[in-house]
KOLBADO-827836 format. One line per field, with one value per residue (C-alpha): x negated, y, z; chain; residue in three letters; residue number from 0. Coordinates in nm, 4 decimals, decimal comma. Layout:
! KOLBADO-827836
px (X/...)
py (Y/...)
pz (Z/...)
chaine (A/...)
residu (Ala/...)
num (NUM/...)
END
This chain:
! KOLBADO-827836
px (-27,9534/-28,1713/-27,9952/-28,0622/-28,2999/-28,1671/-28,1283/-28,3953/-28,3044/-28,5168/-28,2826/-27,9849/-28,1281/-28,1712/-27,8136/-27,6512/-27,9270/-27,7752/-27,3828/-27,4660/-27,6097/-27,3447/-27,0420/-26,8371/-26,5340/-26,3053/-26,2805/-25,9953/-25,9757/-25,7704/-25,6420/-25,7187/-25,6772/-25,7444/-25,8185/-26,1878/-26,1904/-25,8418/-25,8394/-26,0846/-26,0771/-26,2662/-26,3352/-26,2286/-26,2796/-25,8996/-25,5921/-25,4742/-25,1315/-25,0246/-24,9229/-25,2473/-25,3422/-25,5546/-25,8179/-25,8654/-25,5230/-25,7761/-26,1040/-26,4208/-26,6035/-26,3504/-26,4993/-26,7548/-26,8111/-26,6173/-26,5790/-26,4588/-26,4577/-26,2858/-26,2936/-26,6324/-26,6609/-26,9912/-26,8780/-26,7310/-26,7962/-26,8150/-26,5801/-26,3197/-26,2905/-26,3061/-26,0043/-26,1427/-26,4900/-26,3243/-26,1812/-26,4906/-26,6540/-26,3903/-26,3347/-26,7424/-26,7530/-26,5366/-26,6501/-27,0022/-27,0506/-26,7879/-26,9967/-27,3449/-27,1804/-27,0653/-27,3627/-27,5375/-27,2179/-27,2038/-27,6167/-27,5452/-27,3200/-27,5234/-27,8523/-27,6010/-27,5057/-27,8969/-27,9825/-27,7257/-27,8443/-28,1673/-28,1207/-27,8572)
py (9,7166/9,8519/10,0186/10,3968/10,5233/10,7105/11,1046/11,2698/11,5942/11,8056/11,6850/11,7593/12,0813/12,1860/12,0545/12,2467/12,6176/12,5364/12,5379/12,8360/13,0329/12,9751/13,1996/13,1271/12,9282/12,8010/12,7827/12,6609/12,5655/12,7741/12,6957/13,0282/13,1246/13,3783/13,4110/13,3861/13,1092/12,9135/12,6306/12,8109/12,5668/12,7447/12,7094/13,0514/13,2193/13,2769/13,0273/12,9533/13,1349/12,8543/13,2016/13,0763/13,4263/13,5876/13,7909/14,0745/14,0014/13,7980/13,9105/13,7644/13,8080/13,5305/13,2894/13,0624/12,8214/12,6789/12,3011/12,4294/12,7036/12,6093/12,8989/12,9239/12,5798/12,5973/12,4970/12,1203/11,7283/11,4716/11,2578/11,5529/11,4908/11,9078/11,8623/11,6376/11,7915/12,1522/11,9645/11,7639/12,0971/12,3446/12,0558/12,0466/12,3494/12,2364/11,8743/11,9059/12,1629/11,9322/11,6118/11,7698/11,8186/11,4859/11,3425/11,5392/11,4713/11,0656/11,0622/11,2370/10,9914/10,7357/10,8882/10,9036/10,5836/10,4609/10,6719/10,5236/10,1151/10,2307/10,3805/10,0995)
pz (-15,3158/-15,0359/-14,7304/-14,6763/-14,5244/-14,2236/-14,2959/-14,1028/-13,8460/-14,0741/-14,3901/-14,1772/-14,1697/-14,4989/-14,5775/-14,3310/-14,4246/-14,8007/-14,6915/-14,4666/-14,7783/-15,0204/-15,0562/-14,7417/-14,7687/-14,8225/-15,1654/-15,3733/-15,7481/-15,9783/-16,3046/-16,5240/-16,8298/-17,1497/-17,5024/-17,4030/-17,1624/-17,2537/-17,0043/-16,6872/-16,4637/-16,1685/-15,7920/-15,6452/-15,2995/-15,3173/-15,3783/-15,6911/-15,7626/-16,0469/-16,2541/-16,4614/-16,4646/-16,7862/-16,7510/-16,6835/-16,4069/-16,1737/-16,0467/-16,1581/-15,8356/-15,6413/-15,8561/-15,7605/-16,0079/-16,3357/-16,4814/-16,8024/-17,0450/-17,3475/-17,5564/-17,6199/-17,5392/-17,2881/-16,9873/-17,0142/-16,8813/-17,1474/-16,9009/-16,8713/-16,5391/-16,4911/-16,2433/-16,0265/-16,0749/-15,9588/-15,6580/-15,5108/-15,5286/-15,3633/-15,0806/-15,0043/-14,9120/-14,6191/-14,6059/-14,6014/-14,3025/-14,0911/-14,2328/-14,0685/-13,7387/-13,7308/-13,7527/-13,4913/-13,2734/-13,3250/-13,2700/-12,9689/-12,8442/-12,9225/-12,7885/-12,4614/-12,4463/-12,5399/-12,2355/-11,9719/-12,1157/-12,0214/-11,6537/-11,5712)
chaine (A/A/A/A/A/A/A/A/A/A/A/A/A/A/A/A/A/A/A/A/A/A/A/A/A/A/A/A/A/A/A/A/A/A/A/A/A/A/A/A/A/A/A/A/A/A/A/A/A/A/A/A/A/A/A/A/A/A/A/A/A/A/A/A/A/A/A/A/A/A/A/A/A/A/A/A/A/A/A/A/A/A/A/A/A/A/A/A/A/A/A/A/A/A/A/A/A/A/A/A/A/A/A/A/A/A/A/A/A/A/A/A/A/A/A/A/A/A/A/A)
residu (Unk/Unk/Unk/Unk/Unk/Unk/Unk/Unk/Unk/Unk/Unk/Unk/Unk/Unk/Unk/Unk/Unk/Unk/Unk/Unk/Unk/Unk/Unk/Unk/Unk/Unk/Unk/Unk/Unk/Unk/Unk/Unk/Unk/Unk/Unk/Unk/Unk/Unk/Unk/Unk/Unk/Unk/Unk/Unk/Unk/Unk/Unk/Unk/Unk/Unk/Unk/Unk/Unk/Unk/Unk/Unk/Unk/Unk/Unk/Unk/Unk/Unk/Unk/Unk/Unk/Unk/Unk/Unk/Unk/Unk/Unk/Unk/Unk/Unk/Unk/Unk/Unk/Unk/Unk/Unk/Unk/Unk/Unk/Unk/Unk/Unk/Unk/Unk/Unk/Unk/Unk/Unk/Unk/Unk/Unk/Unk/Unk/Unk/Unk/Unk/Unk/Unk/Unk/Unk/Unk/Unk/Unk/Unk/Unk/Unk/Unk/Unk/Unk/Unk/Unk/Unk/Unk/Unk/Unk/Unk)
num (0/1/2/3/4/5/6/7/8/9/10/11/12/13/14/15/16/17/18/19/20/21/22/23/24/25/26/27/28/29/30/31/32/33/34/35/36/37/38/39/40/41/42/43/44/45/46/47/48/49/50/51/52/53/54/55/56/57/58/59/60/61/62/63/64/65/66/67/68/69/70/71/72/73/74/75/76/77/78/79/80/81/82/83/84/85/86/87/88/89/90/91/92/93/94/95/96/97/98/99/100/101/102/103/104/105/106/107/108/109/110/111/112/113/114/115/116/117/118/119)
END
């Protein structure tokens, strides 16, 4: 296995212009439900009231994104991981903007300490 290359400042970038575009955050996943979609499992601007709400008692416009429609079945994972799916993706829209400023903040630290070796 060959290391990574390191992420360019330009990459860094374009990371960081994609989380700014999407739907602002933070996003939490909701278990939904109806006789359309039995089993919505959806990432939602709002939190999930665990009242597994059917439509049309929950507004379509909170949500984001969906790991599974059940009824009609066209939204699914062969692995039917939708849970876990639902949750990596609510959780980057968090993680991801704090992972970008980490970098910049740790390569500043370490362009810092570069700079002090070389004027000692």
């Amino acid at each position: 296995m060959h290391p990574a290359e390191p992420m360019t400042d330009e990459e860094l970038a374009e990371i960081a212009e994609l989380a700014d575009a999407a739907t602002p955050g933070p996003w939490h996943v909701r278990q939904l439900d109806d006789e359309y979609a039995m089993g919505l499992v959806a990432i939602s601007t709002v939190p999930d009231t665990e009242a597994g709400e059917r439509w049309p008692a929950f507004d379509h416009r909170q949500i984001v994104a969906a790991t599974l429609v059940q009824q009609p079945r066209y939204v699914d994972v062969a692995d039917a991981r939708w849970d876990e799916n639902a949750r990596f993706i609510a959780q980057a829209r968090q993680d991801i903007p704090r992972l970008v400023d980490e970098i910049h903040r740790l390569r500043r630290l370490i362009e810092a300490k570069d700079q002090a070796v070389t004027e000692s």
